[in-house]
SEZASE-360102 format. One record per atom (N, C-alpha, C, O): residue number from 0; residue in one letter; x, y, z; atom name. Coordinates in steps of 0.1 Angstrom, whole numbers, always signed. Example, Ala and Ser with C-alpha at 12.3 -4.5 7.8 and 13.67 -1.06 7.14 Angstrom:
<nodes>
NODE num residuo     u     v     w atomo
NODE   0       a  +132   -57   +78     N
NODE   0       a  +123   -45   +78    CA
NODE   0       a  +132   -33   +78     C
NODE   0       a  +142   -33   +85     O
NODE   1       s  +128   -22   +71     N
NODE   1       s  +137   -11   +71    CA
NODE   1       s  +129    +0   +79     C
NODE   1       s  +134   +11   +80     O
</nodes>
This chain:
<nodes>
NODE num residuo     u     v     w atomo
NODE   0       x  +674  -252  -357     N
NODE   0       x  +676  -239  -363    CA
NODE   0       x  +691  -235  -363     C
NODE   0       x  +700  -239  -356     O
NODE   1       x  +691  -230  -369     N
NODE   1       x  +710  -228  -374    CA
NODE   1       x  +711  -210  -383     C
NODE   1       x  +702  -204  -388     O
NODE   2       x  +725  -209  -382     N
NODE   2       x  +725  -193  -385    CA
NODE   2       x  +739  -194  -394     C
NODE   2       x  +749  -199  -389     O
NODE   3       x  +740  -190  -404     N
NODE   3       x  +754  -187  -411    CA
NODE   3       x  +766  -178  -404     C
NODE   3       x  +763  -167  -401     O
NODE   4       x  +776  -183  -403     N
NODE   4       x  +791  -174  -396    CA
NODE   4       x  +798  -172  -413     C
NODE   4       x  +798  -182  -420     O
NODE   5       x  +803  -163  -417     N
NODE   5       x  +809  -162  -428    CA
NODE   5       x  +824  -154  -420     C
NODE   5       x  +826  -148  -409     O
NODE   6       x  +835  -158  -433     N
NODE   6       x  +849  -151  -429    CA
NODE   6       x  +858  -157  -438     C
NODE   6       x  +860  -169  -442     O
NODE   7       x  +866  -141  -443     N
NODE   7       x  +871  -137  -454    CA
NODE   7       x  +888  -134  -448     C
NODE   7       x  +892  -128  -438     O
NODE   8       x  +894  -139  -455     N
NODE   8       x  +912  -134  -454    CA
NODE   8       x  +918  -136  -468     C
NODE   8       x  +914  -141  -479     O
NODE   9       x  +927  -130  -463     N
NODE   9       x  +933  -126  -478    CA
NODE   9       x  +950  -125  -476     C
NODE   9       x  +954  -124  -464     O
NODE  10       x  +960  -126  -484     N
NODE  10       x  +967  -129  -487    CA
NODE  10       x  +975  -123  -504     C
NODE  10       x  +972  -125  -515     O
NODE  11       x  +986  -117  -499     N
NODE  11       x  +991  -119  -509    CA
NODE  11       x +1003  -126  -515     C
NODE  11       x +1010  -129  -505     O
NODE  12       x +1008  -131  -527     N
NODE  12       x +1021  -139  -527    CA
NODE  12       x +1025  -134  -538     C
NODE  12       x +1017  -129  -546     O
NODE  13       x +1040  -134  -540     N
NODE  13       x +1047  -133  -551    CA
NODE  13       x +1049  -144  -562     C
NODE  13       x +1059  -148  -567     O
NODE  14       x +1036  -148  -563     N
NODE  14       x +1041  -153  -578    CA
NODE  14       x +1028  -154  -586     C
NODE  14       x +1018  -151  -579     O
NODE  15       x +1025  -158  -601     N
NODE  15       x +1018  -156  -609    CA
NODE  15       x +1005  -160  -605     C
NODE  15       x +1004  -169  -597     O
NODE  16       x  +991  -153  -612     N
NODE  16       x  +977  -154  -609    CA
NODE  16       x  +978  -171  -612     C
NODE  16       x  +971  -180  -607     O
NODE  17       x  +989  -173  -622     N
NODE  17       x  +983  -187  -628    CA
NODE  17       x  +991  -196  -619     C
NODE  17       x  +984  -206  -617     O
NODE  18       x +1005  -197  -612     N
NODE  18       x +1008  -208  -604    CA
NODE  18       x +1001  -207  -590     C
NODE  18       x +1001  -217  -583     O
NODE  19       x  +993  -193  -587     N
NODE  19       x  +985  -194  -573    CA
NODE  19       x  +972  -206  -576     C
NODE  19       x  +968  -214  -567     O
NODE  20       x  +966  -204  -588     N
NODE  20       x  +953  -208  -590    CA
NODE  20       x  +954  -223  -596     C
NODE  20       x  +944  -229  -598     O
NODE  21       x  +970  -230  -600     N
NODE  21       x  +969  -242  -603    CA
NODE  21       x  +972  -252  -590     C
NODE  21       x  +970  -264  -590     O
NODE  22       x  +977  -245  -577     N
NODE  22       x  +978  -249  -565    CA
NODE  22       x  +970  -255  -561     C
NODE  22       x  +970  -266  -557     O
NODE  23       x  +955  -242  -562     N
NODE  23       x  +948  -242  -553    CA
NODE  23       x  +934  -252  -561     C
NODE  23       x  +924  -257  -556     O
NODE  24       x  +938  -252  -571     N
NODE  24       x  +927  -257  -581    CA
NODE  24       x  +927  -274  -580     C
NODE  24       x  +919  -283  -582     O
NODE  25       x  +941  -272  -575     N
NODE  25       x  +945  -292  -572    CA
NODE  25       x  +939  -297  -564     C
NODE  25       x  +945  -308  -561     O
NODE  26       x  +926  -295  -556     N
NODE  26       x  +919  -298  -541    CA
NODE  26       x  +927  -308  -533     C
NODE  26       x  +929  -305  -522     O
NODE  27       x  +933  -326  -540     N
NODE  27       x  +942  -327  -535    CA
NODE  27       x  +952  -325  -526     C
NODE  27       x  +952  -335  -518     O
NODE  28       x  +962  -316  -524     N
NODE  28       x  +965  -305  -521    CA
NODE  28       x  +966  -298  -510     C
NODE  28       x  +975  -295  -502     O
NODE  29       x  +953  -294  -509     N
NODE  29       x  +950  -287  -501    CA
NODE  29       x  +958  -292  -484     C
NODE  29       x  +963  -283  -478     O
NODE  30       x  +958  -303  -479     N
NODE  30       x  +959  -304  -467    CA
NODE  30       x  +976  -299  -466     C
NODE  30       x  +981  -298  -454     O
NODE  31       x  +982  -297  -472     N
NODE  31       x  +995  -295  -474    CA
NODE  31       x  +995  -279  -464     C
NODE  31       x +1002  -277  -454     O
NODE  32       x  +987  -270  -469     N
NODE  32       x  +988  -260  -465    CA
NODE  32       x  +976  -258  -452     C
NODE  32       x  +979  -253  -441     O
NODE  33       x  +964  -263  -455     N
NODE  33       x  +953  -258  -446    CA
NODE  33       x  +951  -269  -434     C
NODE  33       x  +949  -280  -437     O
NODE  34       x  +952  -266  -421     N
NODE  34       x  +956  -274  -411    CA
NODE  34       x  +947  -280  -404     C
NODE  34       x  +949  -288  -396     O
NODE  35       x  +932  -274  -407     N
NODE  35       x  +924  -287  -399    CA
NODE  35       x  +922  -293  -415     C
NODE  35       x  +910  -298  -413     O
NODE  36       x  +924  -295  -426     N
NODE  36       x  +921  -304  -435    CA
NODE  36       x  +927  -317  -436     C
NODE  36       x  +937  -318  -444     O
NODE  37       x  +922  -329  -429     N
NODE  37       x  +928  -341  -433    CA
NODE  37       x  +930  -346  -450     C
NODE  37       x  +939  -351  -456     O
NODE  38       x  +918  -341  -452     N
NODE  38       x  +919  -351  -467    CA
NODE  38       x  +916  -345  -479     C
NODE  38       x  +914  -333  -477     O
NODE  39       x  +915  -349  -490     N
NODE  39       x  +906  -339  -498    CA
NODE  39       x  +904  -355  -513     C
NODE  39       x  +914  -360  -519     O
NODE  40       x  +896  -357  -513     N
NODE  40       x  +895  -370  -523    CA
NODE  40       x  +888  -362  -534     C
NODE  40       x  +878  -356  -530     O
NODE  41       x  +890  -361  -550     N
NODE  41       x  +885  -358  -562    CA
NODE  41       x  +880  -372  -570     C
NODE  41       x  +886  -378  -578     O
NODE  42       x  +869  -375  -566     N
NODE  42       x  +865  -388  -579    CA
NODE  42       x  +868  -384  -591     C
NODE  42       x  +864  -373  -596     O
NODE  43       x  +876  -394  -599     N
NODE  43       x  +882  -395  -613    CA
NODE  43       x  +870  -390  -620     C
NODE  43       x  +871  -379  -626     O
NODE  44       x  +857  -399  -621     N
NODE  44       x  +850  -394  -630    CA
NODE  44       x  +841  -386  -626     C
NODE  44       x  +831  -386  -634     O
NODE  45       x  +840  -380  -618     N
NODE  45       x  +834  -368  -618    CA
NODE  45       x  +840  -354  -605     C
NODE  45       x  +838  -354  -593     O
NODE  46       x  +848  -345  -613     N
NODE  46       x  +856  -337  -610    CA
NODE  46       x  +848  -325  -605     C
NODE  46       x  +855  -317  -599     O
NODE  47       x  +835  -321  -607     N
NODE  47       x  +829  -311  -594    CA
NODE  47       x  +828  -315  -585     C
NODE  47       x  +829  -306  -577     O
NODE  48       x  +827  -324  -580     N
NODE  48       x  +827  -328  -569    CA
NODE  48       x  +841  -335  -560     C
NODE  48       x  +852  -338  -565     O
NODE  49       x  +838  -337  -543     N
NODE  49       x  +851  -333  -541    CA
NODE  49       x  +843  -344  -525     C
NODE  49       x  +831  -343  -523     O
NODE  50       x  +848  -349  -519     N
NODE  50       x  +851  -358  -504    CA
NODE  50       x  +862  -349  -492     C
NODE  50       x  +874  -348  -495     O
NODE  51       x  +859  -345  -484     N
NODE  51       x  +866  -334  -474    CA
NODE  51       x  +866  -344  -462     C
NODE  51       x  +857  -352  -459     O
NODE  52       x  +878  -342  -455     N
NODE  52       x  +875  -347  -441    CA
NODE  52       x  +882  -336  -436     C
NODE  52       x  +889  -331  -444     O
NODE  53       x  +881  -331  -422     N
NODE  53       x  +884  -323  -415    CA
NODE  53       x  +885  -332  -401     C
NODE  53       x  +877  -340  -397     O
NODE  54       x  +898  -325  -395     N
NODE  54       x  +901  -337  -382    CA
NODE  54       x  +915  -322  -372     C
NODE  54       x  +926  -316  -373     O
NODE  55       x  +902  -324  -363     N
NODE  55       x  +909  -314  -353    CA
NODE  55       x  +904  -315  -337     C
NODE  55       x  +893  -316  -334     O
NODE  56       x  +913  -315  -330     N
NODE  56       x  +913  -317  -313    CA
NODE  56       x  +901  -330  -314     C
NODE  56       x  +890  -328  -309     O
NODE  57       x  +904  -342  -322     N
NODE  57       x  +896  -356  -316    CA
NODE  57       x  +881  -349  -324     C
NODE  57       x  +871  -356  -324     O
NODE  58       x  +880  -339  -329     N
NODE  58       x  +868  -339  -337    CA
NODE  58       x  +872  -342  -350     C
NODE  58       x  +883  -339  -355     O
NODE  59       x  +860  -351  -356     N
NODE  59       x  +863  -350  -373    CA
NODE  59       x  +848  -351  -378     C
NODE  59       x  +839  -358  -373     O
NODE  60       x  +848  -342  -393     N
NODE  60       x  +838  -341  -399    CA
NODE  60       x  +841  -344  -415     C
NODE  60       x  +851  -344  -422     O
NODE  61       x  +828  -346  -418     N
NODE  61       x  +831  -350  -433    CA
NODE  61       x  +822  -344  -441     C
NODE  61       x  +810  -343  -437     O
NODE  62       x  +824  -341  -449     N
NODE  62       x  +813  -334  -461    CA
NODE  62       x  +815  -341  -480     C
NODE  62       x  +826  -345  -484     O
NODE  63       x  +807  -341  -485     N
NODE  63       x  +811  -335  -505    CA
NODE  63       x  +806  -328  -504     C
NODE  63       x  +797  -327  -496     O
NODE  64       x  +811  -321  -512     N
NODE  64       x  +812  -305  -520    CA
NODE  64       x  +813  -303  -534     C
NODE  64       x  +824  -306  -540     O
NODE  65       x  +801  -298  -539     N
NODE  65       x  +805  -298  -555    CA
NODE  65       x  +810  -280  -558     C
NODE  65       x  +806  -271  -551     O
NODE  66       x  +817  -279  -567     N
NODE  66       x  +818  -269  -574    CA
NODE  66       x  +810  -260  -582     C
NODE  66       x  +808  -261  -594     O
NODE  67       x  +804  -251  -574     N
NODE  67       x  +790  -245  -583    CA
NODE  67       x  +799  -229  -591     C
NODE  67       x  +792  -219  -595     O
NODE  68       x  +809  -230  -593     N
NODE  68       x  +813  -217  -601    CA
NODE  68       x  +826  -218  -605     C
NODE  68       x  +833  -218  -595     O
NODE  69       x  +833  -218  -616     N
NODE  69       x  +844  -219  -618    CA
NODE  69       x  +851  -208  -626     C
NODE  69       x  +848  -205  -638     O
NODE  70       x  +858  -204  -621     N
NODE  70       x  +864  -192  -637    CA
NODE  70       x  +879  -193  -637     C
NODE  70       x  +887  -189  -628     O
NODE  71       x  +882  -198  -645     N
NODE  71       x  +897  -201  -646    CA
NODE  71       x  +907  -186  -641     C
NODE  71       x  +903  -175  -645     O
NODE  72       x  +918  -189  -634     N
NODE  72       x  +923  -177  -628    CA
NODE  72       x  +917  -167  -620     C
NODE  72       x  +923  -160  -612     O
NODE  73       x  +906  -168  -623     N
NODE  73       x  +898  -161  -611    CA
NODE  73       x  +889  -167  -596     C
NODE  73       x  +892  -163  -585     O
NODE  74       x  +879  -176  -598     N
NODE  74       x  +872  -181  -591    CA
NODE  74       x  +869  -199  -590     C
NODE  74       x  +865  -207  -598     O
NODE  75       x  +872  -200  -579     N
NODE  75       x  +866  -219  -573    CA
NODE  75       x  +856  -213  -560     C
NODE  75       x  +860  -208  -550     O
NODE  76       x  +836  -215  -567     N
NODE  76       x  +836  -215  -554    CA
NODE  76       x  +822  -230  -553     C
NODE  76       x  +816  -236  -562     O
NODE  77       x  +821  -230  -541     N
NODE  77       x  +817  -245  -535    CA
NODE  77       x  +806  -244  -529     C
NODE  77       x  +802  -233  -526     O
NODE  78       x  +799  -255  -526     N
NODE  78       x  +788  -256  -519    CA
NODE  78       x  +785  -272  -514     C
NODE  78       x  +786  -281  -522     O
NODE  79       x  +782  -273  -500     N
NODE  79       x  +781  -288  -499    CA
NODE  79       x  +772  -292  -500     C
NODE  79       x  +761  -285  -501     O
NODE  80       x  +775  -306  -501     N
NODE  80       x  +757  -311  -506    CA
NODE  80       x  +757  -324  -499     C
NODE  80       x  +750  -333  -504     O
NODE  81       x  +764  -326  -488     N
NODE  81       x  +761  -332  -477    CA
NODE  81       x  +770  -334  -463     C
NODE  81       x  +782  -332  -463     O
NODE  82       x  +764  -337  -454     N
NODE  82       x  +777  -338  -445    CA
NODE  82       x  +778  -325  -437     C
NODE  82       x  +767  -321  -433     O
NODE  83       x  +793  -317  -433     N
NODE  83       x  +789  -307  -426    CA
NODE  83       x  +787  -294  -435     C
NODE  83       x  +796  -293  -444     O
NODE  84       x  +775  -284  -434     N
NODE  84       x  +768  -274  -444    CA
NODE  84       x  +783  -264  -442     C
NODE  84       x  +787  -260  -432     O
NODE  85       x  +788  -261  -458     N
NODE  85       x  +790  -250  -453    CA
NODE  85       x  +798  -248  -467     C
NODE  85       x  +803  -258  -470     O
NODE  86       x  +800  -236  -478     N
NODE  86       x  +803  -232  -486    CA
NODE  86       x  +814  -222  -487     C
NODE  86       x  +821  -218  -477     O
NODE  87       x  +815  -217  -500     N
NODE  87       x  +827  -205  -498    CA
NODE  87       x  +831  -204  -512     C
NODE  87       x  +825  -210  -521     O
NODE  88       x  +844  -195  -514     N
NODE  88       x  +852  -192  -526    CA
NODE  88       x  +864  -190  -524     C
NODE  88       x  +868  -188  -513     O
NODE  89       x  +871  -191  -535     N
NODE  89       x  +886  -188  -534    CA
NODE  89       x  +885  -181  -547     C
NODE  89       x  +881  -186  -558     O
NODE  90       x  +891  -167  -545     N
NODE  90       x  +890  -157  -554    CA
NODE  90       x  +906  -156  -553     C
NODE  90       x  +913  -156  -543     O
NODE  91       x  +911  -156  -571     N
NODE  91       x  +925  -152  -573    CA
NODE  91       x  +923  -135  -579     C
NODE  91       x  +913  -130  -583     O
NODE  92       x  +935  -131  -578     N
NODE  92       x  +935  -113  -584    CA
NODE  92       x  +949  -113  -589     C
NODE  92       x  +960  -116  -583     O
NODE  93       x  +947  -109  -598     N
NODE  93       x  +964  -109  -605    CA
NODE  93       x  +967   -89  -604     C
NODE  93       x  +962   -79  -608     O
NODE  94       x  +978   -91  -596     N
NODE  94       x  +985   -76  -594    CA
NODE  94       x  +994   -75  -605     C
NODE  94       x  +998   -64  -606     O
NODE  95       x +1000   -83  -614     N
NODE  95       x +1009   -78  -629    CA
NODE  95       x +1020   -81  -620     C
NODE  95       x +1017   -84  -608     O
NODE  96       x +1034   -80  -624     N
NODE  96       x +1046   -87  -625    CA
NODE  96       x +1048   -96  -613     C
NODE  96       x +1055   -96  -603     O
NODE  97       x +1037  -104  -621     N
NODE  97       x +1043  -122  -612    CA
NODE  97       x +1038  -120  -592     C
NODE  97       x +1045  -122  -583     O
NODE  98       x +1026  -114  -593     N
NODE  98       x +1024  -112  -580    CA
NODE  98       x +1006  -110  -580     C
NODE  98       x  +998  -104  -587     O
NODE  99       x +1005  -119  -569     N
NODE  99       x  +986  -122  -571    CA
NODE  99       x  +985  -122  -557     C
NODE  99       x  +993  -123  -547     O
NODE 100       x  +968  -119  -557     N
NODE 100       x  +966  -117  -539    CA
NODE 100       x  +955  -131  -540     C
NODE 100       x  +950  -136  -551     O
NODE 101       x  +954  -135  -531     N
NODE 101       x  +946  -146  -529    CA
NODE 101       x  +932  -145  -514     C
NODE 101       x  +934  -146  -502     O
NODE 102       x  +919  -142  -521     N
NODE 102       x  +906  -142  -510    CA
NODE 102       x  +901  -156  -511     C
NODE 102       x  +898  -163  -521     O
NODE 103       x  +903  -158  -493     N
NODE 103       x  +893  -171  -492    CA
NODE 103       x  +884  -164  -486     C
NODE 103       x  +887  -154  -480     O
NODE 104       x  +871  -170  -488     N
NODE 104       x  +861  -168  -481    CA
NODE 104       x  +850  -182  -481     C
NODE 104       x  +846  -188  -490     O
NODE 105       x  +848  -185  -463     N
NODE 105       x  +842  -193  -458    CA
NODE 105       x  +835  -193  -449     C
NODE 105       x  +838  -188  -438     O
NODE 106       x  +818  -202  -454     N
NODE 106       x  +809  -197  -448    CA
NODE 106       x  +802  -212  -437     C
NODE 106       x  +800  -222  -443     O
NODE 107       x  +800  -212  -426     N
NODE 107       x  +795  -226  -425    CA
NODE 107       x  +784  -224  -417     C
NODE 107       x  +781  -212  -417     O
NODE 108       x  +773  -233  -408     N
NODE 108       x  +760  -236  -404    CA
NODE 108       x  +763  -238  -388     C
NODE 108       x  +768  -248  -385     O
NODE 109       x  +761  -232  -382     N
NODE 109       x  +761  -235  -365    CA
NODE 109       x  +749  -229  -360     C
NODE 109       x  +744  -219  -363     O
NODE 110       x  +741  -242  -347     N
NODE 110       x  +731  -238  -343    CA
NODE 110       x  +729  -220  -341     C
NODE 110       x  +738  -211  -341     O
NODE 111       x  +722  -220  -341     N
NODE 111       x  +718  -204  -333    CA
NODE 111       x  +722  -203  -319     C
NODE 111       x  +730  -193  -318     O
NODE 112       x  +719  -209  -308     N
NODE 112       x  +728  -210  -304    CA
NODE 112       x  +742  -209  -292     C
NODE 112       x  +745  -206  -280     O
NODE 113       x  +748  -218  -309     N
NODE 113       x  +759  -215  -304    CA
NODE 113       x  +764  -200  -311     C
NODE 113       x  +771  -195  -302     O
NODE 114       x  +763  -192  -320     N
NODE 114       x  +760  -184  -326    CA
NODE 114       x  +760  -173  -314     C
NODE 114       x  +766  -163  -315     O
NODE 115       x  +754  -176  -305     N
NODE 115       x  +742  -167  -295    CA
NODE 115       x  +752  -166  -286     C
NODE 115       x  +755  -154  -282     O
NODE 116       x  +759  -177  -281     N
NODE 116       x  +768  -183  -269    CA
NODE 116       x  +781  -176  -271     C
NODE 116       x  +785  -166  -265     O
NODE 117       x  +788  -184  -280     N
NODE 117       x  +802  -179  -280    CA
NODE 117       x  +804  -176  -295     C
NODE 117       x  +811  -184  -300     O
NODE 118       x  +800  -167  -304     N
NODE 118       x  +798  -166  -317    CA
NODE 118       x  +813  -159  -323     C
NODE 118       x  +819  -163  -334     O
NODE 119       x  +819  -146  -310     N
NODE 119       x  +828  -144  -312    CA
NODE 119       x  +840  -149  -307     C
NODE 119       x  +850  -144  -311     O
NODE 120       x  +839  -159  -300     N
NODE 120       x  +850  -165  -296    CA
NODE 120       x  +853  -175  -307     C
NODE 120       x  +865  -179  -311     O
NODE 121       x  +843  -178  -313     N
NODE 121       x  +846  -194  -324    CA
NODE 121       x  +848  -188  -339     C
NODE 121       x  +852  -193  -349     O
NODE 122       x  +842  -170  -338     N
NODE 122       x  +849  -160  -352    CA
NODE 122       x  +863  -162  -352     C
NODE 122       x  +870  -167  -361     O
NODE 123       x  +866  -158  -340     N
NODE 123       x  +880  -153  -344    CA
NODE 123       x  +892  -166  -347     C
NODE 123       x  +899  -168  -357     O
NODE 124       x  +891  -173  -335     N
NODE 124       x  +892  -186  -339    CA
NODE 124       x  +894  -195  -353     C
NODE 124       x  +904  -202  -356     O
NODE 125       x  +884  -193  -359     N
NODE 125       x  +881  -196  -372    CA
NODE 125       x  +893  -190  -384     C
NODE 125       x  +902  -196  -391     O
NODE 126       x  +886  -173  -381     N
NODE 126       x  +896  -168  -389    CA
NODE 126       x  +911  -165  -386     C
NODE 126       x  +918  -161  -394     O
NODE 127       x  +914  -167  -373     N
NODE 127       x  +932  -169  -370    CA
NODE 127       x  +938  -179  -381     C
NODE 127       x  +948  -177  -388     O
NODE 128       x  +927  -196  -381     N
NODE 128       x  +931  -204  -385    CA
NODE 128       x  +934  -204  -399     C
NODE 128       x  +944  -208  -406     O
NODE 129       x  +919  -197  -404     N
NODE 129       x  +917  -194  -419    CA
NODE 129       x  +935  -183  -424     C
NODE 129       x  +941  -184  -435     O
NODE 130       x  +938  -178  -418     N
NODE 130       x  +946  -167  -421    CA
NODE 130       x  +964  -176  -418     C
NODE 130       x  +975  -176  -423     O
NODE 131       x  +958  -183  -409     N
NODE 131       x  +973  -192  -410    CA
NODE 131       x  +976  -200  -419     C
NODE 131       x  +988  -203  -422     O
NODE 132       x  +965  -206  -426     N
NODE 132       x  +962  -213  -438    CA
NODE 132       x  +970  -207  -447     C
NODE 132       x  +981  -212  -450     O
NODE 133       x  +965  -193  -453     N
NODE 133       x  +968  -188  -462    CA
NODE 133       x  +982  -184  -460     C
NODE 133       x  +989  -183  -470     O
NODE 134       x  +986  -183  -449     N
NODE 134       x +1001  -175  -450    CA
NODE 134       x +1009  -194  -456     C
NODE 134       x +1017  -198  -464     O
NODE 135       x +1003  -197  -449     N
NODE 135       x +1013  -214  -454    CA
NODE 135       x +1014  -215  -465     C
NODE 135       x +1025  -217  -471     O
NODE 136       x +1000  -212  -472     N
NODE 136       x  +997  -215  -487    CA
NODE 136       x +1007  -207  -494     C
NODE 136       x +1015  -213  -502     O
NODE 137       x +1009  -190  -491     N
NODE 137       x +1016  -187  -497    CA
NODE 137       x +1031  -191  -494     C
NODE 137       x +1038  -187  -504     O
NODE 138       x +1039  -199  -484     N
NODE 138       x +1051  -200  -482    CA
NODE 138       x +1051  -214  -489     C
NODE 138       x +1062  -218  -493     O
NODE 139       x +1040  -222  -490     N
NODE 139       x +1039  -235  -500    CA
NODE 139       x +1040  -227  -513     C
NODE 139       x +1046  -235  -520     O
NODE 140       x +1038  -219  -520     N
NODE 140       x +1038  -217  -532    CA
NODE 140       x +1051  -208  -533     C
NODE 140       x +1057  -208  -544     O
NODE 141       x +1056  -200  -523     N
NODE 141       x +1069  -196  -529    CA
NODE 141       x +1083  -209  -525     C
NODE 141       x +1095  -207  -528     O
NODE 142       x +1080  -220  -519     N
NODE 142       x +1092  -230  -515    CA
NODE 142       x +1088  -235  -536     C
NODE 142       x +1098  -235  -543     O
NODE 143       x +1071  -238  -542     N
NODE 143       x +1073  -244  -550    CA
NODE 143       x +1080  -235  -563     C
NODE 143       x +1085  -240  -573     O
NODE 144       x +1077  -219  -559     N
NODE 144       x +1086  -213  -571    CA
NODE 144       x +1104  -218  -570     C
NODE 144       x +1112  -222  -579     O
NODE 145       x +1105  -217  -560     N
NODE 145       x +1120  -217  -555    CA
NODE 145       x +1126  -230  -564     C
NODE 145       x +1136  -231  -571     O
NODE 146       x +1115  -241  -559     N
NODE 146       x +1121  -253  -566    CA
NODE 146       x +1122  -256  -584     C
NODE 146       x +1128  -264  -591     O
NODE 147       x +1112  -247  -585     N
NODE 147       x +1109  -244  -604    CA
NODE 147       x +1123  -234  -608     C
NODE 147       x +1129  -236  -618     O
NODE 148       x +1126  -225  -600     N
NODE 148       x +1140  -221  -607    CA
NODE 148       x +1152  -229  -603     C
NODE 148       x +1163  -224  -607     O
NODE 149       x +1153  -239  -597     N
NODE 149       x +1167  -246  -593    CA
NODE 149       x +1168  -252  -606     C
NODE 149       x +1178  -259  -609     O
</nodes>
C-alpha cells in the first residue's frame, strides 16, 4: 500500500518564457541544474519518452517516463511508466519584458508507512532540494543568457 507526497516550488528568472522552456524542454540537461539527477536519456526515435536515473547518498533509482501533456511555452508534464512511480509538471508563466516564473511540481509513491513515520521530515527535505534545483536552474539560465550577449 503506498500514498502520494506531492510538492510544488517555484522560481522566478529573468529571462524569456521561451529561453526558460527551451532549457527545460532539453530533458538532457536536466542533471546540470537538478542534483539528485544523474542522467536523463531521450531515445532518438521516440521523444515522449525519457530513461531517468537518480543517484543520491549510495541510493539509485531508475524510472521511464513518458510525456502525457505538452504545451509549448507553457507545460511538460510526466508520468512514469515504470521503475520508481512518480509524476509531475513544469509549468512556464511569462511575466512580459524578458522575465518568466517557473512551477515545478512533483509527485511520487511512498509506502504508507513511511508516509505515517517520517512524512514530514522526507517533505521538507524533498522540497529544500526541489527549491535548490530551481534556484540553479535559474543561475544556469542567467550564466546561459550572459553568454548569448558576449
Amino acid at each position: 500500500m503506498s500514498d502520494w507526497l506531492d510538492h510544488s516550488v517555484v522560481v522566478d528568472v529573468d529571462i524569456p518564457v521561451e529561453t526558460a522552456w527551451a532549457l527545460w524542454s532539453d530533458l538532457e540537461q536536466m542533471p546540470r541544474w537538478m542534483k539528485w539527477i544523474d542522467s536523463v536519456r531521450v531515445p532518438e526515435d521516440n521523444p515522449e519518452l525519457s530513461e531517468w536515473k537518480l543517484a543520491s547518498r549510495g541510493l539509485e533509482f531508475t524510472w521511464r517516463s513518458k510525456i502525457t501533456n505538452l504545451v509549448t511555452h507553457q507545460i511538460i508534464q510526466w508520468e512514469a511508466i515504470d521503475g520508481l512511480p512518480n509524476r509531475g509538471a513544469i509549468r512556464f508563466y511569462d511575466r512580459k519584458e524578458g522575465r518568466s516564473t517557473v512551477k515545478l511540481t512533483v509527485s511520487y509513491a511512498v509506502p504508507t508507512i513511511v508516509k505515517w513515520m517520517d512524512g514530514l521530515f522526507l517533505g521538507r527535505l524533498v522540497e529544500a532540494t526541489l527549491q535548490s534545483d530551481l534556484n540553479r536552474f535559474r543561475d544556469y539560465a542567467m550564466a546561459a543568457k550572459q553568454q548569448q550577449s558576449s
